[in-house]
Phi, psi and omega in degrees: 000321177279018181254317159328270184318300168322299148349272162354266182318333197283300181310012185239302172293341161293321168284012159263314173319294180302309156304287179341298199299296162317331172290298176312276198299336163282314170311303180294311168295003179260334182296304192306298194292350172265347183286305179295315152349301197287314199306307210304319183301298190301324206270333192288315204267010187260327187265309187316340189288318186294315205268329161316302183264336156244005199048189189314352175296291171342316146351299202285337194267006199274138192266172212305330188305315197294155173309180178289143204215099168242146178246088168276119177298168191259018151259017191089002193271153168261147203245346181201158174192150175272340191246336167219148165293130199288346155306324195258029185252151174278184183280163194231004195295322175268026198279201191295296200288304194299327194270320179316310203284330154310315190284330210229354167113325227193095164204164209229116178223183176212108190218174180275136174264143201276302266232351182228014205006062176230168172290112178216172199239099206253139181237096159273161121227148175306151156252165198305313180321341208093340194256179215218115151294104192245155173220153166214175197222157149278131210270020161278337182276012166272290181333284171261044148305289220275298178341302179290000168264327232271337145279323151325284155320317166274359161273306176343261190335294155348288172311306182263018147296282163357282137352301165308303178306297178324285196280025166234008188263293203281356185262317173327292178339281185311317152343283211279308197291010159278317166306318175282350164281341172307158194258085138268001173278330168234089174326320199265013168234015168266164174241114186196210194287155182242020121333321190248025192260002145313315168308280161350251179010303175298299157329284153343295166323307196278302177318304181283010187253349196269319187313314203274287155352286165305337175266343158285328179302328191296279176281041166262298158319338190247296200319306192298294191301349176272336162283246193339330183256335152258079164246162182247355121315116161298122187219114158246140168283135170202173194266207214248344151268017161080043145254123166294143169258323184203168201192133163317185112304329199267015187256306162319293205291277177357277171287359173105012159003119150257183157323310189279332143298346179247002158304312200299322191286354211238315183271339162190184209305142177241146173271146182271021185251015162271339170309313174185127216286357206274185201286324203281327203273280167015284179276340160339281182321308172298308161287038181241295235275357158280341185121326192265142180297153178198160184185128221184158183247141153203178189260107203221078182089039163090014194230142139316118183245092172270123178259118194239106185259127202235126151322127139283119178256158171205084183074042155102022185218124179307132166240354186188222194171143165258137183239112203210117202249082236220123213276129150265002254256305181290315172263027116322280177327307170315284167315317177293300173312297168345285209276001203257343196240013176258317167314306215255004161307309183306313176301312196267322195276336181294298175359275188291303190320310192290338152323277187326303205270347167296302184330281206282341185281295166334300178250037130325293177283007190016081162264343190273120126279183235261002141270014178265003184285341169297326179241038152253326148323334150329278185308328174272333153294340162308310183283333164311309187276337181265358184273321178273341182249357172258323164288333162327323179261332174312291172338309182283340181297326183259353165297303192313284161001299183256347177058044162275341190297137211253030189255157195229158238243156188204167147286121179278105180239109215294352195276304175304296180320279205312331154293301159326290192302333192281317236241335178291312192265010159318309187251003152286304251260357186280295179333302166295359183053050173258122154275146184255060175233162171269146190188153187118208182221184176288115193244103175252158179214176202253107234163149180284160199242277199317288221274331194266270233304305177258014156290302204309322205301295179314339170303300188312304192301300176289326188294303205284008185286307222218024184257173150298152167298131183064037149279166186239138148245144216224118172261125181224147176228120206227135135271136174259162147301105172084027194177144194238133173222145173231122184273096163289082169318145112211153220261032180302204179276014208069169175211083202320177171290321192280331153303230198030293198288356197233341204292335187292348175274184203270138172087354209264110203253168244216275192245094191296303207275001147264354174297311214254348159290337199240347180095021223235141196246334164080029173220001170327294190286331192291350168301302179290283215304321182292344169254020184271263182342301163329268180289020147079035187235151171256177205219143195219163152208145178231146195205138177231159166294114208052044177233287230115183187224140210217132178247173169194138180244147187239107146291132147285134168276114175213167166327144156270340170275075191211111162238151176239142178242176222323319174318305148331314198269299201311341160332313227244347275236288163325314177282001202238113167110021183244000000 
């Protein structure tokens, strides 16, 4: 700005120099040409005076120097010149000044001369005689007056650039430097010209409306990223050369991020195909950044994904694109169970019907005789009864499932229950040559009673199913710090590591063909864990092969009037038994 302003002045004072200068030289040359003018009048009517008194003669003495001087007759002929011979002159009767000055006494013109080809500047006046006294100049000695000034002027001129430059140098300065001294983060606390205290005003005005536009813009911003980073969806933003602008967290976790990459995507753009290179995403990406919706499932670090990629468009042109990742990974999973439990529902339900209708087919036909009909009726109530204890259990698994169960939580005492349940299976666990004992203390806990009753029971059930002969189970009921656990022993077959990870599922038997000896339905444990999941409790197990096996279910010590509802119990659902 101070370079401007400095500009500014200097481009001002040179077009006042120039006017000036121009003012000047036009004053002085109109000056000059009335000063020669005024000289030719005086020197003309200073010789008519001479010549009136001494005559044409007088003439002759005039020095080499003086103007041109003619002396004319009043017919026009010339009778004297000082510059030429008057012989060799044409007649003059019709020149400006000579014929004006006959008629009027006196006259003055300025024309081109044929005999000196300049420009000259002529003065006549008549003599008593008649004849007409001219005297002239070349209108050129104005000219080069002002020429022979013309240095002289450009040091003036100089001088007061110099001058100029200088006081417009130190005026800019003095200009500018209160303006470089505003205050604009607070306008209103400046002291300055007081032109600029609208502007100032205004400014102040534009500052508080823009600080407020940002800071709403700010908590939007935190409001949109504090949303977007706990969705348990993955969401990337990204532009129209597939560089992300923005990303969850939970989108990162997702492809497999590490820290350190997602620093590099934090301080600038990553293209989104270093998240991840494979063919399905590839093309996910290409067709967004063409413009077209896509959606898909894909498999991405062991996980299930439905991917819903949304365009942006902005007048018919891709400017970007939505990424948008939603973990199906459980209802894959879900679905697999489904279909794994349909199967093997068919399978374990064929079983006995076909048992039942060979059994019952046989002695149709009266193929039996009548003392084997009692123990084909045997069989066939065995198979009834294991055909009745298996839809019994399907059942209670997809009420747990669905929390259809219509029970409502009470105090409990895991000690008491836990005697109970010993005094039901007693007389199984003698049958199998199983001890049966209990041991620990009175635990109350806050739990469905019914749903608590047939985890243990089904625990209780399995050590004596699978335990050995003159073998033991052993039921504890323990408070921990923060936690009440009831423990099943028993000195059965084992379970390997790799069945462990699999025993909670449904149908899913260690050893089918003793399981199918004993009568085992293959839904024992998945009862427990689905009703463990219920009642918000976790459920463990440790095993070793031909050692035994020891389960345990875990209370939280929380209040006992604490009630949770379904929503609640349902939480937990996933997490229990993995």
């Amino acid at each position: 700005m101070t370079k401007r302003i400095f500009r500014s002045l200097i481009g001002i004072s040179l077009v006042v120099c120039m006017i000036g200068m121009t003012t000047v030289f036009a004053v002085l040359y109109y000056y000059f040409d009335d000063q020669i003018i005024n000289e030719l009048q005086s020197e003309a009517n200073y010789l008519a005076v001479y010549v009136e008194e001494n005559g044409a003669k007088a003439l002759q003495v005039l020095p080499q120097d003086f103007q041109r001087v003619t002396l004319v007759a009043q017919d026009g002929k010339v009778l004297y010149d000082n510059y030429t011979d008057p012989s060799r002159m044409e007649n003059h009767a019709q020149r400006v000044e000579i014929k004006e000055a006959m008629e009027k006494g006196s006259a003055r013109s300025a024309r081109h001369s044929d005999t000196f080809r300049k420009q000259m500047i002529y003065y006549a006046v008549r003599l008593s005689d008649g004849t007409v006294l001219r005297v002239s100049s070349t209108q050129y000695t104005a000219a080069a007056v002002l020429t022979s000034m013309l240095t002289p002027f450009f040091w003036i001129v100089m001088c007061i650039l110099a001058m100029v430059g200088f006081l417009a140098s130190r005026i800019s300065r003095k200009i500018v430097e209160p303006l470089n001294q505003l205050d604009l983060e607070h306008p209103e606390n400046n002291e300055s010209y007081d032109e600029l205290a609208p502007l100032l005003s205004k400014i102040s005005l534009q500052q508080k409306t823009i600080h407020q536009q940002l800071q709403q813009a700010k908590q939007r911003e935190q409001e949109l990223s504090t949303i977007t980073d706990n969705m348990q969806e993955g969401l990337l933003l990204i532009d129209s050369k597939g560089n992300i602008l923005s990303s969850n967290r939970s989108a990162l976790k997702i492809l497999g991020v590490s820290p350190q990459m997602q620093q590099n995507i934090g301080s600038h753009r990553e293209n989104v195909l270093v998240l991840n290179r494979s063919e399905a995403f590839c093309k996910v990406v290409d067709r967004l950044l063409e413009g077209k919706h896509r959606e898909t499932t894909m498999e991405i670090n062991g996980g299930y994904f439905q991917v819903t990629a949304n365009p942006v468009m902005r007048g018919g042109k891709v400017e970007g694109g939505v990424l948008l990742f939603v973990d199906v990974t459980e209802q894959r999973q879900g679905e697999l169970l489904r279909r794994e439990f349909t199967a093997n529902v068919s399978h374990e339900l064929k079983t006995p019907l076909t048992s039942i209708s060979g059994f019952a087919e046989i002695m149709k036909d009266g193929l039996v005789q009548q003392e084997d009909v009692p123990q084909f009726a045997g069989k066939i109530f065995s198979e009834s009864q294991r055909l009745i204890d298996l839809v019994g259990d399907i059942i209670k698994i997809s009420q747990l499932d669905e929390d259809m169960l219509p029970y409502e939580r009470q105090t409990v005492d895991l000690y008491q229950l836990c005697g109970e349940i010993c005094e039901r299976l007693q007389q199984r666990a003698q049958v199998k040559g199983v001890t049966l004992t209990l041991s620990g203390q009175s635990a109350q806990v806050n739990t469905v009673r019914q749903i608590a009753d047939e985890v243990i029971y089904n625990l209780c059930d399995n050590a004596i199913k699978y335990n050995r002969p003159d073998g033991s189970v052993t039921v504890t009921v323990s408070t921990e710090a923060g936690s009440i656990k009831v423990w099943v022993q028993d000195t059965g077959i084992g379970i390997s590591p790799a069945d462990q990870r699999r025993v909670f599922e449904r149908f899913y038997r260690v050893d089918k063909s003793h399981s199918r000896q004993i009568g085992g339905t293959g839904l024992g444990l998945s009862i427990v864990k689905h009703g463990a999941a219920y009642l918000g409790v976790k459920v463990g197990l440790q095993s070793q092969v031909g050692q035994g096996s020891t389960f345990w279910l875990e209370w939280s010590a929380q209040p006992l009037m604490q009630q949770e509802s379904p929503m609640q119990k349902c939480r937990f659902v996933k997490h229990i038994g993995q």
